[in-house]
N, C-alpha and C positions, 0 to 999 in steps of 0.2 A: 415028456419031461426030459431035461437035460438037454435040451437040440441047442444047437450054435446059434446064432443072429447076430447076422451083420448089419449096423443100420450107418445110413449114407445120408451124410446132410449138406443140400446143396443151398446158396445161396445167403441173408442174412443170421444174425443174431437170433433176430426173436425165430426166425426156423430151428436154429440150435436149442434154445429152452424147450420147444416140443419136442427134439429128438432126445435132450435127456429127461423129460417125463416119459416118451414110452419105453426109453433104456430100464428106469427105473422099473416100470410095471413088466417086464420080460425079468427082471432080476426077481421081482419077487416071486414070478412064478418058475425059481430054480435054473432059471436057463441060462447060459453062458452068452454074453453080447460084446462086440467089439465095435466100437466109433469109427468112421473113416480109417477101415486096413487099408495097406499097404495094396493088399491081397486080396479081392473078396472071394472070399469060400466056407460057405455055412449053408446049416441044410434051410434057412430062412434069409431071404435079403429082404431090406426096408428100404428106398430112397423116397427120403423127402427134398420135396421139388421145389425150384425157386421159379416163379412165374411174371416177375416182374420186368421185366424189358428184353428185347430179342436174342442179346445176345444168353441172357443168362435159361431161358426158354432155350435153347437148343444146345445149350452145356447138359441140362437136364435129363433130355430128350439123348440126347448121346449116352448118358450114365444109363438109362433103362438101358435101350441097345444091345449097351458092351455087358449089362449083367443078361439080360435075354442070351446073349451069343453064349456067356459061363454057364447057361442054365444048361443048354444044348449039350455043351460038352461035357455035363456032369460035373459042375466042378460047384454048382447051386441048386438045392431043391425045389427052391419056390421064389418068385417074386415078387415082391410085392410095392405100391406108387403111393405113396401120401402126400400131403403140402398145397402148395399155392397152386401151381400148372392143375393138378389131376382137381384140383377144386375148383377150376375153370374151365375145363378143358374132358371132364373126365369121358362124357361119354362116345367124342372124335378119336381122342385116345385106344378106349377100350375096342375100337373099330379098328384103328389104324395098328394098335400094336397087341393083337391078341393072344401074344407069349406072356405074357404078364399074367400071373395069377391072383394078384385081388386088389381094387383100385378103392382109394380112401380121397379124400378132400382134408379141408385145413383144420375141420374140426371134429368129425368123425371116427379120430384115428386111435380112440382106445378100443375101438369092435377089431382092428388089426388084431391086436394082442387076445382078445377071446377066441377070434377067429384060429389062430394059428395055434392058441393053445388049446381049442375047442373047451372049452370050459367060461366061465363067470368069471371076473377077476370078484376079487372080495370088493368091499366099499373103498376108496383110500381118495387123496386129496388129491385136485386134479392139478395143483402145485409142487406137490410131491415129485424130486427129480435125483439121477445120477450126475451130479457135475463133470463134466466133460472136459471142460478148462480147467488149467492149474490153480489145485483145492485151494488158492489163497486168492482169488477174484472168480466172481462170478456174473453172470446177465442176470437181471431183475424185470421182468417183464413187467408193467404194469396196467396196460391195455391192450385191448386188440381192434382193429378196425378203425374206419375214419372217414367223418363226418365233411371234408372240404370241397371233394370232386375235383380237384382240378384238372382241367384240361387234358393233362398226358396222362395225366395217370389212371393207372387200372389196378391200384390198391383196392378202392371201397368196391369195386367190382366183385374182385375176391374174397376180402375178406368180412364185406358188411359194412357198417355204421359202429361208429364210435362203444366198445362196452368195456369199461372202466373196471377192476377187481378195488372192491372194498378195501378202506383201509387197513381194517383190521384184520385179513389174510393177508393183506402182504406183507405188515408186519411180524406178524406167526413167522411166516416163509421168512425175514431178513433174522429174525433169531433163533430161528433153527439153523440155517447156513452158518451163522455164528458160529455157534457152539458144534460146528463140522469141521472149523478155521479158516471161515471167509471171510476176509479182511477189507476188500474192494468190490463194490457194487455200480455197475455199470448199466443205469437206470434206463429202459429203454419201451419206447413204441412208437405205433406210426406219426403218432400227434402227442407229443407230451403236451403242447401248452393246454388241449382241449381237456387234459385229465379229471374226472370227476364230474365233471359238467351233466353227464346224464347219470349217475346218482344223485348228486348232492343238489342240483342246481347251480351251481357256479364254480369257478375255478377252484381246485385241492392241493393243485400242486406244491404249494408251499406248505400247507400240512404237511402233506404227507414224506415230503424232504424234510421239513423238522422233524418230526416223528421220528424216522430211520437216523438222522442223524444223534438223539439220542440216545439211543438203542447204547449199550456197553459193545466193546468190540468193534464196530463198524469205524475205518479207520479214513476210508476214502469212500464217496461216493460223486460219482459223474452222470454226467446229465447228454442224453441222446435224441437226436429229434426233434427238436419245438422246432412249432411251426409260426412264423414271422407277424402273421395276421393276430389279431385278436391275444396277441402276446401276453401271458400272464407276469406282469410287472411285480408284483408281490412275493416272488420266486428272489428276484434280486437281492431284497435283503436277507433273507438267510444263509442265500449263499457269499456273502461279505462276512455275515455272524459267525458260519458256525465254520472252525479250521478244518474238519472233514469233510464240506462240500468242498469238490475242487474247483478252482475258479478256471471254469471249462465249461465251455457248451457247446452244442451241435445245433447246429441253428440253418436249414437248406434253405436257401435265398433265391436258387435258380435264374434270376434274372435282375436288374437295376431299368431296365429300359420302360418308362410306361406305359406304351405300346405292348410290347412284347407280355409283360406283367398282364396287361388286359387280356392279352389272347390268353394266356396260362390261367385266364381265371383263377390268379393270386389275393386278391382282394385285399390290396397294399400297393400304395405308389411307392416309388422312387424316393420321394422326399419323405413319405415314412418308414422308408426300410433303413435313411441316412437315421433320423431320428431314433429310430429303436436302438438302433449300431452304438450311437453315440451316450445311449443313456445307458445301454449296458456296460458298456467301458467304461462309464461315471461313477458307475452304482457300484461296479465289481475291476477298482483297480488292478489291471496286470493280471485278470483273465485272457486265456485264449479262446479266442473263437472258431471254428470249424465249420465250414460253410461249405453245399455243393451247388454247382454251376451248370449252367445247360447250354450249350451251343447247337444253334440251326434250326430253332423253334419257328415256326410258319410266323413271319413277319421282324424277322430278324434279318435286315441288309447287312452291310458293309456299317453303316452310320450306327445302328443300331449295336453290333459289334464292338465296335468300337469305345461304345457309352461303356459296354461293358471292361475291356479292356482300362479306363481311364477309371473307372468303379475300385478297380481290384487294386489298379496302382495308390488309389486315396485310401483305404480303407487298409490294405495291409492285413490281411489272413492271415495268422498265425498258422492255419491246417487251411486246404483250401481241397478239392476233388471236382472233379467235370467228367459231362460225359455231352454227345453229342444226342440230340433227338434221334428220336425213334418210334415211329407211330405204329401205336396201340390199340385194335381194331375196339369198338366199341366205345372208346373212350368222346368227350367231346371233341377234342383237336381232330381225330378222326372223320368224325362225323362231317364239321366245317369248317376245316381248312384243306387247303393243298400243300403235303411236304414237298415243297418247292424247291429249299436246297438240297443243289447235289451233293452227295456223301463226300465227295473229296473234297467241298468248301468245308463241310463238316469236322473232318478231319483238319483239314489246315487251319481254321478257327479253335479247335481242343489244342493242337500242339502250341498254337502260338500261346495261347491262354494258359497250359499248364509249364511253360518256356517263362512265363512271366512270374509266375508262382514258384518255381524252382529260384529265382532270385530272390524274391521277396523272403522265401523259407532260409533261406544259407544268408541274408540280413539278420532276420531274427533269430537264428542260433548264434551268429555272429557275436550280437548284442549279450549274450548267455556267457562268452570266455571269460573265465576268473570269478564266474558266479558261482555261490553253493546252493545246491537245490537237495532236496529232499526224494529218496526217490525208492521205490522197491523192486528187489531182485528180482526176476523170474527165473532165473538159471544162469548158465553159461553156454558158449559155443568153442572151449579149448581154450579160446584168446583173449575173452572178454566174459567179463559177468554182465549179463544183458538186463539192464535195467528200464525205470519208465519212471516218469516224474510225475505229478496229478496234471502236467496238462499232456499227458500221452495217451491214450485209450490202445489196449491193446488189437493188433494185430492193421489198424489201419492209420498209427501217427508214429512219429518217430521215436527209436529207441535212444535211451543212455549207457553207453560203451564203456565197462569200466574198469581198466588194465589190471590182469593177471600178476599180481608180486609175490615176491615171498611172505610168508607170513601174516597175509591177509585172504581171510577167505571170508565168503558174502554167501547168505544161504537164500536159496528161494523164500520167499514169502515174508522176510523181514525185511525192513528199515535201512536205511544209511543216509549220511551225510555227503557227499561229492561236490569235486570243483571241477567246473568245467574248464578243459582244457586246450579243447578243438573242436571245431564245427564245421559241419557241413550240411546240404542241404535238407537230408531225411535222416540225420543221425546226430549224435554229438556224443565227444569223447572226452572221458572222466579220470577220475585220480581219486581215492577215499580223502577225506579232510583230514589232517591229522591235528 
C-alpha cells in the first residue's frame, strides 16, 4: 500500500482508455500513479504497448529496454508489459527480454493490478477510468476488435473479432464523465461503422450518437474510424440533426486504385469510395473529412500512384495522414504478396503525397480568413490561447491560435467565438469576435 506506479502508454487512443482504467484501479487501491513522467521512477512501472506497424513495434520494444536498464540501476522496482505487442508477441518476448517482471496482453490487464497489489481488487466497472486528457474532453471507446481482415493488417490478430459495449454502459459511462466536466467526446474504435452489428444484428451507430447526443451537457461529440465498406448511411442524418455532432469524420480509405483496393482486401471499388465521399459531403454540408492513405502496397506502380495522387487532388481532404507499407507477418498481404517496393520508392511516394496535402490544408484554412468559428480553449502556450474548433480532434488536426490581449482571457474548457485571421497549413490564427 501506498507504492508509486508509473504507467507508460504507447501508441493509440483506445490504448490510452485502458491505461486510465488501470490508472483508476491502482488509485483505488491507495496508490500514488503518474501518466507518461517526464522521469520514470516508481517502485512499479506499466507500459502499454502499441503493436501495430513496425515502426511503432520497436518504439515499444525500446521503452521496455530503457525501463529494464532503470530497473538495473535502481531507480524501478518492477516491470511490468501490457497492450497490443506483449498480446501478440508475449511469449518471444518473455524469452527474449527476461528483465521484465510480469507480462499481460490487451485484455488481461486487471490481474496487473492484483498481482502488484497482491490482493482481489473489489467488484468495480470495467469502464470505470482516471482521465488522463484535459478534464474537459475525453476518448469514449465503444468497441474493441474487428471483423474485416484486411490484407495489412494485424488488428483482428490481436485484438479479436468485432465486440460491441451495450448501449446502455456507455451511456452510464457518457454521464458520469459529464457530471466529472467532460464536455467533448471523441467516439472511437477500430470499425465504427460495424458498431453493434454482433449484439443487436444490424448497424447502432446512429442510436447510439443520438442517444449521447441527448444526454444534458455533452457539447461536442466526434466520430473516429468508420470504415468505408458497408458504410452505415443512417449515421448521416443525425449528424446534420443534432448541433453537437461535429460535422467531422475519420474515415481511412487507404487506397482509390482498384487493383490495389483488391489486394488490400477493402471490399469497396473506386467508384464506390467517390460515391460514399460524395453523399457524405451532401448529407453533411461543410463537414470535414479525415482520411489515412497508404503508399507502396504490393501492386501499386508508378500508374497506380499516380490514380492515387489525382484521387487526393479531386476530392480535397480537409485532414489527410499516410504512411508507407509495411509487412505484417501473419497478416494476408504477407502471406501472398511480395513487398516489392523499395523503401526509398516508399518514401518518395509519402513525401510527394503528404507535399500535395500540405497545399491542399493551407487552401482550406485559406478559405477559413474572416470566418467566425466556434471553438474551445485547451490552454495557452504564453503567446496564444490554443484552441480547436469541431472539425479539430485533438492531438492529431490542426489547432486555433488565438492572440494574447489585454483584457481578454479564455479559460480551458469553455466556449468562444473567433475570427479567423490567418492561415496556414496545420494551424490558423485567431482574434476573439467582439
Amino acid at each position: 500500500m501506498g507504492k508509486k506506479v508509473d504507467i507508460i502508454t504507447m501508441g493509440c487512443s483506445k490504448n490510452l482508455v485502458d491505461s486510465e482504467r488501470v490508472i483508476r484501479l491502482f488509485e483505488k487501491e491507495g496508490m500514488t500513479v503518474r501518466h507518461n513522467p517526464d522521469k520514470v521512477s516508481a517502485d512499479c512501472v506499466i507500459i502499454n504497448t502499441c503493436g501495430f506497424i513496425g515502426d511503432a513495434k520497436e518504439e515499444s520494444i525500446n521503452m521496455i529496454l530503457e525501463c529494464c536498464r532503470a530497473k538495473k540501476e535502481g531507480h524501478i522496482g518492477s516491470v511490468s508489459v501490457m497492450g497490443c505487442l506483449s498480446e501478440r508477441y508475449r511469449e518471444q518476448l518473455k524469452a527474449e527480454i527476461p528483465e521484465v517482471d510480469r507480462w499481460y496482453g490487451k485484455f488481461d490487464w486487471t490481474k496487473a493490478v492484483e498481482d502488484i497489489v497482491n490482493s482481489h481488487s473489489e467488484a468495480h466497472r470495467l469502464w470505470d477510468r482516471t482521465i488522463t486528457t484535459p478534464s474537459h474532453h475525453a476518448y469514449l471507446k465503444i468497441s474493441e476488435g474487428c471483423n474485416r481482415f484486411c490484407a495489412f493488417c494485424a488488428i483482428p490478430l490481436i485484438t479479436g473479432r468485432l465486440k460491441s459495449r451495450p448501449v446502455e454502459e456507455i451511456l452510464e459511462e457518457v454521464r458520469e464523465l459529464v457530471a466529472r466536466g467532460v464536455k467533448e467526446f471523441n467516439v472511437i474504435a477500430q470499425d465504427l461503422s460495424s458498431y453493434g452489428t454482433d449484439l443487436y444484428g444490424h448497424h447502432d451507430l446512429a442510436r447510439l450518437i443520438e442517444e449521447i447526443a441527448c444526454v444534458p451537457g455533452v457539447e461536442w461529440i466526434r466520430l473516429h474510424y468508420a470504415y468505408p465498406a458497408d458504410f452505415p448511411y443512417d449515421i448521416l442524418p443525425v449528424m446534420a440533426k443534432y448541433p453537437n455532432v461535429c460535422r467531422y469524420i475519420d474515415i481511412a480509405l487507404q487506397h482509390c486504385s482498384d487493383k490495389v483496393l483488391g489486394n488490400m482486401r477493402r471490399h469497396i471499388t473506386a467508384a464506390e469510395t467517390e460515391r460514399l465521399l460524395d453523399r457524405i459531403r451532401h448529407e453533411v454540408p461543410g463537414i470535414h473529412i479525415r482520411t489515412t492513405l497508404m503508399v507502396g502496397f504490393p501492386g501499386e506502380g508508378d500508374a497506380k500512384f499516380n490514380e492515387l495522387l489525382e484521387f487526393v487532388k479531386r476530392q480535397r481532404f480537409e485532414r489527410m495522414g499516410a504512411f508507407a507499407y509495411c509487412e505484417e507477418e501473419d497478416t494476408y498481404a504477407a502471406r501472398n504478396f511480395e513487398d516489392a517496393v523499395p523503401e526509398s520508392v516508399k518514401q518518395q511516394r509519402l513525401d510527394r503525397l503528404m507535399a500535395l496535402q500540405e497545399t491542399i490544408s493551407l487552401e482550406v484554412n485559406q478559405a477559413k480568413i474572416g470566418k467566425c468559428l466556434r471553438v474551445m480553449c485547451d490552454g495557452d502556450n504564453g503567446e496564444y490561447y490554443v484552441c480547436r474548433s469541431e472539425f479539430d480532434s485533438p492531438e492529431v488536426d490542426p489547432e486555433v491560435l488565438v492572440r494574447m490581449s489585454p483584457g481578454i482571457e479564455l479559460e480551458a474548457g469553455n466556449f468562444y467565438e473567433v475570427k479567423i485571421v490567418e492561415a496556414m497549413p496545420y494551424e490558423l490564427i485567431a482574434e476573439i469576435c467582439q
